[in-house]
C-alpha angles and dihedrals in degrees: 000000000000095000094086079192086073095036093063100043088054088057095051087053103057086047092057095041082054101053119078118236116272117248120195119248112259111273127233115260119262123301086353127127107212112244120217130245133192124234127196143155136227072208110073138343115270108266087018146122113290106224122246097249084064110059137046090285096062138017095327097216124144115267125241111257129182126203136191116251108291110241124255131311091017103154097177141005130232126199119184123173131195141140122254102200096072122133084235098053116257113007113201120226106178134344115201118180141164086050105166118264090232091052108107094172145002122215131229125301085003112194094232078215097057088064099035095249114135127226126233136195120290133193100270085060091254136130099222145030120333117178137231106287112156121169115296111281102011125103123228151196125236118187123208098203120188127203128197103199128190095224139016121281098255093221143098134234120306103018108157122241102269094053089049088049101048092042083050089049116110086013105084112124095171137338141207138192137213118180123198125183126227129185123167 
């Protein structure tokens, strides 16, 4: 093509044809502020390495997280994890939800079942964990995000982001992040 004006529109337009379409975070609930919670792990240090076990290079298994007491009238818990810096925009990991209220941490490698949580569908098309596994020599984030929600995600198993996100919507009672670095 010697137009570089319809080169370069070409190439807008594989760009746009390769981004997933952007969802809104889920909104507080009405009239809420959403309190705070702290997230942390026995795994690795927040705003550390993620250790190899728990990514696509090692055991992949999830990896154990702690988080401070939800704030009142939380009925269920959400965790979703992705990773922020993806070519494509946000890339999910792992989405968790209909953790029990009373719930303050998982272990590692928990079985969703075991507690009654249910799994959705994550990025790479699977319904569980799927560990940090950016491109080969570059380093990137992964956010644990929780979520305290005033009522049960009213989904089954293996419902994709977007549908987790829209049935939390409206629900968030607080929220709290821990980030983890990977590199190959």
């Amino acid at each position: 093509m010697r137009n570089p004006l319809i080169l370069t529109a070409l190439i807008a337009l594989i760009a746009l044809g390769a981004c997933k379409p952007t969802i809104p975070p889920p909104a507080a609930a009405p009239g809420v502020t959403v309190a705070s919670i702290t997230v942390t792990s026995k795994s690795f240090a927040s705003n550390g390495a993620i250790p190899i076990d728990y990514t696509c290079d090692g055991k992949e298994v999830s990896p154990q997280v702690t988080w401070s007491s939800p704030p009142e009238g939380t009925k269920a818990l959400a965790l979703v994890v992705d990773d922020p810096d993806a070519a494509s925009g946000s890339f999910t990991h792992w989405l968790l939800y209909n953790i029990g209220a009373d719930a303050t941490s998982l272990p590692e490698g928990v079985d969703p079942s075991a507690i009654g949580a249910k799994l959705g569908l994550n990025d790479f098309e699977s319904v569980r964990y799927s560990g940090p596994c950016p491109p080969k020599m570059q380093i990137h984030r992964y956010r644990f995000h929780l979520y305290a929600l005033n009522a049960p995600v009213e989904l089954k198993d293996g419902a994709d982001r977007g549908q987790v996100d829209t049935a939390m919507s409206g629900h968030v009672l607080g929220e709290g992040f821990l980030y983890g670095i990977f590199s190959h």
